[in-house]
Backbone as numpy.savetxt, mean C-alpha at the origin, in Angstrom:
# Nx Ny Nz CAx CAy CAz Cx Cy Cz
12.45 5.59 21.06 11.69 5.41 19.82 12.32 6.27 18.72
12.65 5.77 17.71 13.93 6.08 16.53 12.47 7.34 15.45
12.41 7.79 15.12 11.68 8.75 13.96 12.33 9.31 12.64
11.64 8.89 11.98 12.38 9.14 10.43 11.58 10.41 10.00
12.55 11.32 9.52 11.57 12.84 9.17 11.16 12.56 7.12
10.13 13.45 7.27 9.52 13.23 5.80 10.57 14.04 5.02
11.67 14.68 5.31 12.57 15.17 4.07 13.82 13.69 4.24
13.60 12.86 4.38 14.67 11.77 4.13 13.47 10.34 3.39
13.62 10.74 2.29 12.72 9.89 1.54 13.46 9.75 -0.21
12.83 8.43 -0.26 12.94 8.24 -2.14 11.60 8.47 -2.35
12.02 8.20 -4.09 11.03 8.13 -5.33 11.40 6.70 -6.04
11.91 6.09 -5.48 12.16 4.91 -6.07 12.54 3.54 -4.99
12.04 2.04 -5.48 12.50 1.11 -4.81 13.87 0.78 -5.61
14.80 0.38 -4.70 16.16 0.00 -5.64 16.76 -0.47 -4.20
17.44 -1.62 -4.70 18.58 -2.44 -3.48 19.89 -1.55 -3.45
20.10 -0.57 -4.57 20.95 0.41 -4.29 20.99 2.13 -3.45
20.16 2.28 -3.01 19.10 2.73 -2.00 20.08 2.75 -0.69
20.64 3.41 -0.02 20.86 3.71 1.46 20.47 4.07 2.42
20.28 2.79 3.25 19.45 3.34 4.18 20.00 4.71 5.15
18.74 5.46 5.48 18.42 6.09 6.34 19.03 6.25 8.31
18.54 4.70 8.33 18.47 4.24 9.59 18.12 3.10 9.26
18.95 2.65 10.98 19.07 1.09 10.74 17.92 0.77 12.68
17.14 -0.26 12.81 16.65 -0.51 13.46 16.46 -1.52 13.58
15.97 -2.47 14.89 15.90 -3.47 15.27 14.52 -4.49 15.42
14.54 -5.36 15.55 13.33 -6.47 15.36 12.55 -6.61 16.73
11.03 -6.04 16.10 10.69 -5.50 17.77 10.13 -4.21 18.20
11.23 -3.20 17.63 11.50 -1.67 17.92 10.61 -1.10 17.12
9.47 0.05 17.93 8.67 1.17 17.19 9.67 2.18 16.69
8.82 2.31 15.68 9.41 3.70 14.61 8.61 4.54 14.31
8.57 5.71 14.49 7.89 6.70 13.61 8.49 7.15 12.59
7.30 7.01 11.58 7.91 7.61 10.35 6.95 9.14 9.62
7.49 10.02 9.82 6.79 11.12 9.21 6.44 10.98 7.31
5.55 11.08 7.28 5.05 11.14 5.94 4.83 12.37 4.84
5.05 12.84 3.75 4.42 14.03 3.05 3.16 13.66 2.75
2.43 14.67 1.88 1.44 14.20 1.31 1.84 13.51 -0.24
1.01 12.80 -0.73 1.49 12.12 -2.11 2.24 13.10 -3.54
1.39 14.82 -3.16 2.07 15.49 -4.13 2.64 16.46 -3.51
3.75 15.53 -2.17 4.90 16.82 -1.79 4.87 17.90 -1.02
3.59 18.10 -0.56 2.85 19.66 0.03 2.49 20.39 -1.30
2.75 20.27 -2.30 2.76 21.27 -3.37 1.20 21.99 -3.49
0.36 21.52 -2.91 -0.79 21.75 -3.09 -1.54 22.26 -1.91
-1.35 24.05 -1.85 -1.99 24.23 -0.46 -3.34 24.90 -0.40
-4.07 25.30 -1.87 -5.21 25.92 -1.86 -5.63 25.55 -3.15
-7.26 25.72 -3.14 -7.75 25.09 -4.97 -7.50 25.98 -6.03
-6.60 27.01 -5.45 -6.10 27.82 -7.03 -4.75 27.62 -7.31
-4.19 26.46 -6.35 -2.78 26.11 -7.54 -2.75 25.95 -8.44
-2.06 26.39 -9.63 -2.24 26.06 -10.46 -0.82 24.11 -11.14
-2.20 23.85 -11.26 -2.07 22.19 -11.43 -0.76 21.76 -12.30
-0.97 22.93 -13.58 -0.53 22.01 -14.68 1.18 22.92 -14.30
1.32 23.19 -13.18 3.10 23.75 -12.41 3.73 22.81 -11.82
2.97 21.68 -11.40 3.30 21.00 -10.36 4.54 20.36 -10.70
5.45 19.83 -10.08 6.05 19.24 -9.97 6.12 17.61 -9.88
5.98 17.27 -10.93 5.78 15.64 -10.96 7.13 14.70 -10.36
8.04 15.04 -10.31 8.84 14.44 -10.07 8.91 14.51 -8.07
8.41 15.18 -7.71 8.25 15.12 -5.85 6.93 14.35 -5.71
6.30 13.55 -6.32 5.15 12.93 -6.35 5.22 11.42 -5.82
4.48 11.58 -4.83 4.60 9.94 -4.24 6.08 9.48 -3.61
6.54 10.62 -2.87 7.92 10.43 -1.84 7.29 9.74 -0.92
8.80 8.17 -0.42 8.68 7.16 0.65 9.74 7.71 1.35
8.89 7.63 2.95 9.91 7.93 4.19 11.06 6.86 3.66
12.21 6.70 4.56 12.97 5.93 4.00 14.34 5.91 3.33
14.82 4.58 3.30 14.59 3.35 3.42 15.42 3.18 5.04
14.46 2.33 5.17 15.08 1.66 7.06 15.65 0.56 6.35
16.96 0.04 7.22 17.31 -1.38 7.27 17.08 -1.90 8.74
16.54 -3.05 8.23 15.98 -3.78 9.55 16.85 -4.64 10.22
17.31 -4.55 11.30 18.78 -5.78 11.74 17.81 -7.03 11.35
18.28 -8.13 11.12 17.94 -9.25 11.31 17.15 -9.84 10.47
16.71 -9.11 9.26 16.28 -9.23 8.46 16.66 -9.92 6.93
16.65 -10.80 6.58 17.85 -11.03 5.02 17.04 -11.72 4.25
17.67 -11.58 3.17 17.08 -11.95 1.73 15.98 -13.54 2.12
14.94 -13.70 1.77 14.92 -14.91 1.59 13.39 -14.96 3.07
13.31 -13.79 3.67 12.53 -14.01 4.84 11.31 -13.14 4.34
10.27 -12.98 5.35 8.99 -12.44 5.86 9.22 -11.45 6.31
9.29 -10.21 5.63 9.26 -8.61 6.21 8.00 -8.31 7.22
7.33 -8.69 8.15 6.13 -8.55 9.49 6.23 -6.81 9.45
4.88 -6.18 9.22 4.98 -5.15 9.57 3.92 -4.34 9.92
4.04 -4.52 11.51 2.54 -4.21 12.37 2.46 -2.64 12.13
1.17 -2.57 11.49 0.42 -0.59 11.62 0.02 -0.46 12.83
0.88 0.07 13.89 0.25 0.45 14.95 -0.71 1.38 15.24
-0.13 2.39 14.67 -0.91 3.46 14.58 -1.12 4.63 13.48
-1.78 5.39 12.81 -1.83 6.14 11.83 -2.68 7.22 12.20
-1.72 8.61 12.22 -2.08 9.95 12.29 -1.89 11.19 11.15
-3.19 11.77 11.05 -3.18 12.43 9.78 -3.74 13.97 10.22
-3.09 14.86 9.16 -3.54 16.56 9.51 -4.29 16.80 9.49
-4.68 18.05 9.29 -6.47 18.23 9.68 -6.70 18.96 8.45
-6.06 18.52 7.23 -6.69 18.79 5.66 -5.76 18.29 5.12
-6.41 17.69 4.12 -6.12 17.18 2.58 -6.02 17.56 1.82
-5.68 17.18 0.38 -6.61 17.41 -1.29 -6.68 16.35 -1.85
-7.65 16.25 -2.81 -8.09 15.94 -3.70 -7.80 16.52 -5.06
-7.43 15.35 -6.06 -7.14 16.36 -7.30 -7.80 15.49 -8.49
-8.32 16.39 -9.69 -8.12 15.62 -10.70 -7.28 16.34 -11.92
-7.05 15.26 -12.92 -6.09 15.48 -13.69 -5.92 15.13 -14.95
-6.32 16.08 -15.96 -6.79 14.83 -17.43 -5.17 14.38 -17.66
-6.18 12.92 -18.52 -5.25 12.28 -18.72 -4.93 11.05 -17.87
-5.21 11.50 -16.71 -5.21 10.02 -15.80 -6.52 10.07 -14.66
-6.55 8.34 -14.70 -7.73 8.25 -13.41 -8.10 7.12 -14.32
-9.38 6.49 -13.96 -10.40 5.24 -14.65 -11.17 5.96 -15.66
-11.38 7.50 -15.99 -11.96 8.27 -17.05 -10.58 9.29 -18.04
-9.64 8.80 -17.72 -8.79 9.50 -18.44 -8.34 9.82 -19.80
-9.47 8.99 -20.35 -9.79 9.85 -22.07 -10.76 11.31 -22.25
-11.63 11.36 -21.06 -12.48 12.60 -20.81 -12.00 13.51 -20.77
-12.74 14.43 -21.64 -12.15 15.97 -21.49 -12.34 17.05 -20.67
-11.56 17.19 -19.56 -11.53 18.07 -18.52 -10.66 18.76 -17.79
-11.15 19.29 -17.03 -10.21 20.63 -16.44 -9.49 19.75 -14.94
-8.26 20.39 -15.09 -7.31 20.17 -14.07 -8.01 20.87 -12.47
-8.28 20.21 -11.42 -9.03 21.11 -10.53 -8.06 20.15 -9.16
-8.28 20.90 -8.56 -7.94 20.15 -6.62 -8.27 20.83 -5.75
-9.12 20.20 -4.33 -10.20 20.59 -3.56 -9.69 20.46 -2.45
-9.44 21.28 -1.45 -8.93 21.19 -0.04 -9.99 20.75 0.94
-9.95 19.72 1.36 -10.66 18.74 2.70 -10.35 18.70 3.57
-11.46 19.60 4.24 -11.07 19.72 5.97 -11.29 18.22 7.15
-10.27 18.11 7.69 -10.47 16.87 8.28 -10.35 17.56 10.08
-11.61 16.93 10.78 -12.19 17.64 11.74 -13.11 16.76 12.46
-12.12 16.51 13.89 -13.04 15.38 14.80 -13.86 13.67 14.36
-12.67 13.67 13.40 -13.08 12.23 12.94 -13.64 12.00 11.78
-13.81 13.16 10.72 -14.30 12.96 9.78 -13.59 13.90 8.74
-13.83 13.97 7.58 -13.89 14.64 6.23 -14.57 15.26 5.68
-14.54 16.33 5.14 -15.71 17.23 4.70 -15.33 17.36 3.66
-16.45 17.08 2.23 -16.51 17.17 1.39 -17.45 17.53 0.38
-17.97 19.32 0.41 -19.24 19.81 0.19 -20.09 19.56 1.73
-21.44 19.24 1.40 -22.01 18.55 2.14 -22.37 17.78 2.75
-20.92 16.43 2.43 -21.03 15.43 2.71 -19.91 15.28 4.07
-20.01 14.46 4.79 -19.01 14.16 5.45 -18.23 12.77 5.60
-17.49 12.16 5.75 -16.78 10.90 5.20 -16.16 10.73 6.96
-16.38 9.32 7.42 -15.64 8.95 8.58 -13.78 8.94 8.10
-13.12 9.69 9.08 -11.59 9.38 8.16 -11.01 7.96 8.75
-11.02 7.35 7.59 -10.72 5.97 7.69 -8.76 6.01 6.87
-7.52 6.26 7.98 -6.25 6.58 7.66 -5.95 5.06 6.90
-5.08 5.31 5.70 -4.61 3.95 5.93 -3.20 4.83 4.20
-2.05 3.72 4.63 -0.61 3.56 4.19 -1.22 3.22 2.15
-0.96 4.32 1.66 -0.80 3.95 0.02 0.10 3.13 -0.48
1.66 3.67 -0.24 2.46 3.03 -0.49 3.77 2.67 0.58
4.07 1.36 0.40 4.58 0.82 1.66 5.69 -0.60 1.08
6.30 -0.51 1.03 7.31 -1.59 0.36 9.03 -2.09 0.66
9.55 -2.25 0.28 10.60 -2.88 0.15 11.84 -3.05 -1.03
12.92 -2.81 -1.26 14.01 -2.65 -2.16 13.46 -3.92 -3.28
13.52 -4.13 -4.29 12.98 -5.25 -5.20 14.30 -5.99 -5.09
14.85 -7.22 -5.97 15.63 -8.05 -6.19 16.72 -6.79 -6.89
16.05 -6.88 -8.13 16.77 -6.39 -9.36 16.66 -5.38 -9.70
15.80 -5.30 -10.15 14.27 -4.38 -11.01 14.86 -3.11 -9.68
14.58 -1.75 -10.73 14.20 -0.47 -10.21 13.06 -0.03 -10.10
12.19 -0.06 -9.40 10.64 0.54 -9.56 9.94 2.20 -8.84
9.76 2.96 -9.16 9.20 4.08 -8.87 8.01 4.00 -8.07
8.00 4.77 -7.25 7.03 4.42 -6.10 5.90 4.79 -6.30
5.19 5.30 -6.89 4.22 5.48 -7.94 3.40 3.77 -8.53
4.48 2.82 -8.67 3.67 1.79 -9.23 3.98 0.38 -8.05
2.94 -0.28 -8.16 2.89 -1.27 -6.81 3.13 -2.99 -7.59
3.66 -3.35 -7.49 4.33 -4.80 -7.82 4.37 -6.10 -6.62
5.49 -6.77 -6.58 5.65 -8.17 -5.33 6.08 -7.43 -4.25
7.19 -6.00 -4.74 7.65 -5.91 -3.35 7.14 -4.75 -2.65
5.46 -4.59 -3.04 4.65 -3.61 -2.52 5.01 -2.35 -3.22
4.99 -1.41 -2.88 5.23 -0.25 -3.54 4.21 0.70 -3.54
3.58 0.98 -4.34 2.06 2.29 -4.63 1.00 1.68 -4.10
0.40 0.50 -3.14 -0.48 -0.85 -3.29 -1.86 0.10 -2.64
-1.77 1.24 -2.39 -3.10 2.00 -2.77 -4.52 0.88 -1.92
-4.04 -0.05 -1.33 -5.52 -0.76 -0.74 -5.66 -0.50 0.56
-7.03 -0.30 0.45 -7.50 0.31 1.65 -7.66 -0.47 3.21
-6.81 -1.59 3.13 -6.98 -2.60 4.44 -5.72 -2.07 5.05
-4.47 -1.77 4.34 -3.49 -1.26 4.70 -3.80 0.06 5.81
-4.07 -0.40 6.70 -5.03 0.57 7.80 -4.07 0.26 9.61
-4.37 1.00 10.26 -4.31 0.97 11.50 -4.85 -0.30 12.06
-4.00 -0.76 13.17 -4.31 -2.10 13.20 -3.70 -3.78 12.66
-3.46 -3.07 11.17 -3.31 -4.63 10.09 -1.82 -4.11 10.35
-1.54 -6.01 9.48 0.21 -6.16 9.43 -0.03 -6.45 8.01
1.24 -6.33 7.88 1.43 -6.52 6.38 2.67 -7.60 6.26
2.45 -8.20 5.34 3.52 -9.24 4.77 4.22 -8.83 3.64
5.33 -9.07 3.97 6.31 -8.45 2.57 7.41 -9.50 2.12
7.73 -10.10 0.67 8.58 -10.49 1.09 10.24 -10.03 0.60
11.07 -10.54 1.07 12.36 -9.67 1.69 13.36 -10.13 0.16
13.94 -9.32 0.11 14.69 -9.41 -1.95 16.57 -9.08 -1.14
16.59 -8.28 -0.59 18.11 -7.97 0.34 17.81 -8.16 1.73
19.02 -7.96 1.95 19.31 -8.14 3.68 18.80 -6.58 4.27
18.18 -6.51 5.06 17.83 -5.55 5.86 16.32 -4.80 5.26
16.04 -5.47 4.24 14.76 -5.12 3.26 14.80 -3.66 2.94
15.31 -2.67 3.12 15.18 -1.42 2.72 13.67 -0.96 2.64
13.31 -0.73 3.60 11.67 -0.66 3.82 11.45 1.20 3.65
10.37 1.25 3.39 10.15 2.88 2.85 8.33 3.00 2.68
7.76 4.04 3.55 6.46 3.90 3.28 5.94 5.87 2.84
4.64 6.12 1.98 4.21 6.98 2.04 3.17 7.09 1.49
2.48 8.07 0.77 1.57 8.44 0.34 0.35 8.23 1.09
-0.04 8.86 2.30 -0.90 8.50 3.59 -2.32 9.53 2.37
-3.43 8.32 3.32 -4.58 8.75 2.64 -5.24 8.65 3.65
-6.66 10.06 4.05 -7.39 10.14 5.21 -8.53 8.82 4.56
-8.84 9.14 3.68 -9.74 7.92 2.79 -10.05 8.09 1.60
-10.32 6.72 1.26 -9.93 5.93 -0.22 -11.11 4.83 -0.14
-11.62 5.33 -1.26 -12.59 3.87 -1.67 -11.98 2.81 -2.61
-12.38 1.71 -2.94 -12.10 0.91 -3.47 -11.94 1.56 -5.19
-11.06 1.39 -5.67 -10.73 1.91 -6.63 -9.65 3.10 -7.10
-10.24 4.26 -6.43 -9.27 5.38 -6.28 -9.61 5.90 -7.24
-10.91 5.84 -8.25 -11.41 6.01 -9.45 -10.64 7.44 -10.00
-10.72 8.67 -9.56 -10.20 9.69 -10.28 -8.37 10.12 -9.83
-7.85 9.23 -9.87 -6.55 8.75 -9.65 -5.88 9.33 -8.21
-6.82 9.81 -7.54 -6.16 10.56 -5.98 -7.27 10.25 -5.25
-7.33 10.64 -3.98 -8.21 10.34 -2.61 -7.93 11.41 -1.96
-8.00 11.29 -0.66 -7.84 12.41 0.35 -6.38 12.39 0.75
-5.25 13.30 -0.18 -3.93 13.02 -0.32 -3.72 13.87 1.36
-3.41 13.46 2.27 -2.65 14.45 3.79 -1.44 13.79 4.11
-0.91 14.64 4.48 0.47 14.12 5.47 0.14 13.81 6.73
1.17 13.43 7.30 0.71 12.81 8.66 2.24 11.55 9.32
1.85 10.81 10.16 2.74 10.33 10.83 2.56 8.43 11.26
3.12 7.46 11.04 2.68 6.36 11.52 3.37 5.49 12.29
3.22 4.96 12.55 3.78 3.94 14.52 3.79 2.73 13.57
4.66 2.16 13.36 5.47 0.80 12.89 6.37 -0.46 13.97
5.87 -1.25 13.84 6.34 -2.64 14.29 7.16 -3.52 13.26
8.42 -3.65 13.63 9.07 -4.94 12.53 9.09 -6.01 13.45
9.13 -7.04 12.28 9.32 -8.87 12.84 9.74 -9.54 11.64
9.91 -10.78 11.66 10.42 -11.25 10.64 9.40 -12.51 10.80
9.49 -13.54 9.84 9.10 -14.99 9.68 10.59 -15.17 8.76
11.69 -16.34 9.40 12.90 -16.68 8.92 12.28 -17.89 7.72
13.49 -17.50 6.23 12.97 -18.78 5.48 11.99 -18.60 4.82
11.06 -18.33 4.69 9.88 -18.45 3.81 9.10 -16.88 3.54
8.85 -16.47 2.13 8.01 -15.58 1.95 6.92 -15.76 1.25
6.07 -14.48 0.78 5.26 -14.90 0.24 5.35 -14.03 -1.01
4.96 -14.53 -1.91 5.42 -14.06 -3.55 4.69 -12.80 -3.82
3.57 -12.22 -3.58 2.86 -11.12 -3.11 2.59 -10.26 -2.01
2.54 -9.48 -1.87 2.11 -8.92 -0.48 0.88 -9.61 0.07
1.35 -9.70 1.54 0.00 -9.72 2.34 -0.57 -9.12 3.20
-1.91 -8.76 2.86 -2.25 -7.90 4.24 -3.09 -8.31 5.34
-3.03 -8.78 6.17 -3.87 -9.38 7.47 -4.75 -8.04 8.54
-5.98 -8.36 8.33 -6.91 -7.44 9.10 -7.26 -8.82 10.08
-8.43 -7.75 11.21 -9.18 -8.59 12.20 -9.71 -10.00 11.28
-9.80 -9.86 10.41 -10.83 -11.23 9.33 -10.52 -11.82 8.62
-9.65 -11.25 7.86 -9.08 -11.77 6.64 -7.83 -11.89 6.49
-7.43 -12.20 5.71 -6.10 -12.22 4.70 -5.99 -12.02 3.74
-5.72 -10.79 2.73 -5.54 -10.46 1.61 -4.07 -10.36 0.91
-4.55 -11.04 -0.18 -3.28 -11.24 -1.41 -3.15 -9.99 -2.01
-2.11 -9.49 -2.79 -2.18 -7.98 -3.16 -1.86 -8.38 -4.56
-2.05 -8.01 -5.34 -1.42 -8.42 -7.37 -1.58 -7.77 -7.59
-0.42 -7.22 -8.28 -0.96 -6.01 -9.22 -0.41 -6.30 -10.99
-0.89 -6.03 -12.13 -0.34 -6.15 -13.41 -1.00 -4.86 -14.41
-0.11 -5.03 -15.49 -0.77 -4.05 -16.46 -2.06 -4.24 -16.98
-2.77 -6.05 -16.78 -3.98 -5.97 -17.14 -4.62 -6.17 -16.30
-5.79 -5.44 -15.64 -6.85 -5.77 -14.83 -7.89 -7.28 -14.28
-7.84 -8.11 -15.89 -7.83 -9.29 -15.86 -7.05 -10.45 -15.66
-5.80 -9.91 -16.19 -4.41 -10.96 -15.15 -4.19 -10.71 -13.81
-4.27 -9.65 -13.57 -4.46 -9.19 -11.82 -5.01 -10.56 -11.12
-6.31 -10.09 -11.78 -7.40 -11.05 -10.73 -7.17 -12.25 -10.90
-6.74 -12.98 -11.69 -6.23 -14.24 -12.85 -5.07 -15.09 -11.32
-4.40 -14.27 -11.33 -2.92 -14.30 -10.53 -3.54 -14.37 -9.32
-4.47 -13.41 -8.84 -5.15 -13.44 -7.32 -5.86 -14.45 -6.86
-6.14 -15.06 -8.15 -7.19 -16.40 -7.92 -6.28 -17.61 -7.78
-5.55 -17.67 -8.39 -4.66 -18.60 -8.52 -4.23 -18.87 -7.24
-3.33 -17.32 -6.47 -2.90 -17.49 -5.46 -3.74 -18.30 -3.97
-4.92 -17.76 -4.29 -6.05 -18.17 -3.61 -6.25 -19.35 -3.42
-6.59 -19.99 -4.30 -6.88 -21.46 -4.21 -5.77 -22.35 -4.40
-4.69 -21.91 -4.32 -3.34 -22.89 -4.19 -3.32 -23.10 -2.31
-3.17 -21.50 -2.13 -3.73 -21.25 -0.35 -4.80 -22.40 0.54
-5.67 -22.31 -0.34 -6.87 -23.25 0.46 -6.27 -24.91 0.05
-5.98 -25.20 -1.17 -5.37 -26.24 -1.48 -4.34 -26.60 -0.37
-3.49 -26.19 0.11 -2.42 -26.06 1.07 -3.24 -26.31 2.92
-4.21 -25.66 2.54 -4.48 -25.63 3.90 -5.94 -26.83 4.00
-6.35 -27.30 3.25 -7.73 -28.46 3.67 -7.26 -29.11 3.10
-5.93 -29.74 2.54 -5.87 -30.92 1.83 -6.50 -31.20 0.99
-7.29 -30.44 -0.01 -7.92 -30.50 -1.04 -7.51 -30.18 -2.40
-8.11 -31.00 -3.36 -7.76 -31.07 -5.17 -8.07 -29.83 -5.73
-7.37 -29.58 -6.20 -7.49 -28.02 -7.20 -8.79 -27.84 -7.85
-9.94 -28.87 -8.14 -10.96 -28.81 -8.42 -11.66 -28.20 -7.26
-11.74 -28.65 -6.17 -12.28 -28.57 -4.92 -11.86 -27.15 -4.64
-10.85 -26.86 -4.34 -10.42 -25.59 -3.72 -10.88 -24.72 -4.73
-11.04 -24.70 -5.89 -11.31 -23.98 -7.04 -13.09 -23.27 -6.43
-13.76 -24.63 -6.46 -15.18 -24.84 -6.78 -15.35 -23.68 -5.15
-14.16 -23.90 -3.96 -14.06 -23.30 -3.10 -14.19 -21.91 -2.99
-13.59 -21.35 -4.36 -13.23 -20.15 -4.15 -14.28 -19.09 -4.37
-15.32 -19.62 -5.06 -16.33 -18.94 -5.20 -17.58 -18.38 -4.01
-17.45 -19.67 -2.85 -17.55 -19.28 -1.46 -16.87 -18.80 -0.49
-15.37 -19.22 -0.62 -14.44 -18.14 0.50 -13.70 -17.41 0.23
-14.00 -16.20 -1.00 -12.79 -15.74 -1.49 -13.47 -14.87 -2.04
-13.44 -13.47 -1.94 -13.63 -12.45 -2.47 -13.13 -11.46 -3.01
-12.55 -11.19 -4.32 -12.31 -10.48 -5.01 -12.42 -8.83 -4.80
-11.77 -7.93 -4.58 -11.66 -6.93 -4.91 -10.66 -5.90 -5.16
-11.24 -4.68 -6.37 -10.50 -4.18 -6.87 -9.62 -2.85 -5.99
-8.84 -3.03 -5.53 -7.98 -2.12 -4.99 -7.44 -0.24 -5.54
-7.10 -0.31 -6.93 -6.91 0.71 -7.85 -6.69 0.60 -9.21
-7.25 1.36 -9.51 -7.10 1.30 -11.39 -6.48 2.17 -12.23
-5.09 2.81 -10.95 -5.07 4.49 -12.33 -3.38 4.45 -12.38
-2.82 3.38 -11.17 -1.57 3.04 -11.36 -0.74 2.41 -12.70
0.33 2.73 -12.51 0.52 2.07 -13.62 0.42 0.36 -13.69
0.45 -0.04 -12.94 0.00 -1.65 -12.64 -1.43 -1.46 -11.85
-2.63 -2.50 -12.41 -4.01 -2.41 -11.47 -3.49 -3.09 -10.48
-4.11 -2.87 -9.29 -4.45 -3.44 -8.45 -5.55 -4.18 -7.46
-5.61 -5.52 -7.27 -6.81 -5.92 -6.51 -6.64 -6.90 -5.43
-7.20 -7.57 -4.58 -6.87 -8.14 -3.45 -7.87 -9.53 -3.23
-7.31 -10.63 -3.27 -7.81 -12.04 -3.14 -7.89 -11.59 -1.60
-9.76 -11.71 -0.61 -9.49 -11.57 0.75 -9.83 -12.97 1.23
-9.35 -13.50 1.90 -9.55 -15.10 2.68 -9.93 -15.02 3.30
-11.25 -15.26 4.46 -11.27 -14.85 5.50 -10.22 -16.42 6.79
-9.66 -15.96 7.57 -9.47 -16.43 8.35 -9.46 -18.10 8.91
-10.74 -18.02 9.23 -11.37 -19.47 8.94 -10.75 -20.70 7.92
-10.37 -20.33 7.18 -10.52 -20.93 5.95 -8.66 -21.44 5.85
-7.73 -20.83 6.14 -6.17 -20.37 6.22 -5.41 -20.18 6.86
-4.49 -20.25 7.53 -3.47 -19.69 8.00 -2.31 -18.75 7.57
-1.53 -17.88 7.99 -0.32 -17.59 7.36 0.75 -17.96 6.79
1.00 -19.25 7.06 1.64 -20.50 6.72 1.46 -20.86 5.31
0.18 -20.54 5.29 -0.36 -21.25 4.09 -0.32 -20.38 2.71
0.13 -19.18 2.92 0.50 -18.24 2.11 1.73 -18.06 1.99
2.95 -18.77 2.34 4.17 -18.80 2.33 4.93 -19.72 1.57
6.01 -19.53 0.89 6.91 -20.69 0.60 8.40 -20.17 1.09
């Protein structure tokens, strides 16, 4: 079993990017993870406004995958996801879903302990799951910080232990790179961070030859979720819908009216993150309704 250490990582997706390590179709990997801001943050009196922005949101990475080439289905089973036994939390004026508010720079260390999160008085089940997780783009240079087609920052919380993910493939060997591990994340990510920990994850590659899918996909026990992300919150969802009911169109033999009128019963909308530089939200299908096939060209 091959292991990639968390000091062999980018800050950027790029097809000019060298891989790391090269691995095979099939073969577990561990990949060690940082936390999203680097370790830089080991007690609530760092002071914030020192940090280092540029070590922010490092991807293990990049693997080349044998067998993998331009034009295919990057398959990529979460086997497993392991995280330390503390976090932080930060906020940060200037950014988040309130980032015109005037406030103080603060970050809160979260003890994570027998299955849960502590936060004050509250405690949170730790529900692990992959922030950012992607692939070399075509062309385009993108910073791993923002989440696009070829995944990247995609911050949604299905991206969990368990699910596969669909990617689709821009070079040969996809240059795959994942990080920013979160103990948990609600829908949104409202004050632009979650429970930022390092930690470690168990990876499966496969391919589907020939056909991808123009967005990420993420497949849980139920569903199937589309991933979009754009600069407007309303084209997001615009694009997610679209994708959606072309999907069901594809799969019941039904008129774009129909699948449309469809979507309002099998298709649920939700918002993934709002503080990236592209929003993000997720068309979920359940199952029933689709195949994988049917999300492919």
């Amino acid at each position: 079993m091959k292991r990639i250490p968390k000091e062999m990582g980018i800050f950027k997706f790029s097809r000019n990017n060298k891989p790391v390590e090269y691995v095979d179709l099939g073969e577990i990997v561990v990949l060690e993870l940082e936390d999203a801001v680097g370790g830089q943050v080991q007690s609530e009196d760092t002071p914030l406004e020192k940090l280092d922005w540029n070590r922010v949101n490092k991807a293990t990475g990049p693997i080349y995958i044998n067998g993998v080439n331009k034009g295919d289905t990057l398959v990529v089973d979460i086997l497993k996801i392991e995280v330390a036994s503390k976090g932080v939390i930060l906020v940060v004026p200037g950014a988040g879903a309130l980032a015109k508010k005037n406030f103080k720079p603060r970050a809160k260390i979260v003890k994570i302990e027998n299955g849960f999160a502590y936060f004050d008085k509250f405690k949170l089940p730790v529900r692990p799951m992959i922030g950012t997780i992607g692939v070399a783009p075509d062309e385009e240079e993108y910073p791993t910080g923002t989440p696009y087609k070829h995944g990247g920052n995609l911050d949604c919380k299905e991206i969990r232990s368990g699910a596969k993910l669909y990617l689709p493939v821009y070079v040969d060997g996809a240059l795959f790179a994942a990080g920013d591990l979160h103990a948990f994340q609600e829908d949104g990510e409202l004050c632009v961070s979650s429970i930022e920990v390092e930690g470690k994850v168990l990876l499966r590659f496969n391919v589907i030859k020939n056909m991808r899918p123009e967005w990420p996909i993420v497949e849980t026990q139920d569903n199937y979720s589309i991933l979009v992300a754009d600069d407007d919150l309303d084209k997001a969802v615009e694009i997610a819908t679209e994708k959606a009911v072309n999907a069901l169109m594809k799969a019941n033999n039904w008129s774009f009216e129909e699948s449309y009128m469809f979507s309002s019963l099998g298709v649920k909308i939700a918002v993934n993150q709002v503080v990236d530089p592209k929003k993000g939200v997720r068309a979920m299908i359940p199952k029933e309704f689709i195949s994988i096939q049917h999300l492919l060209s």
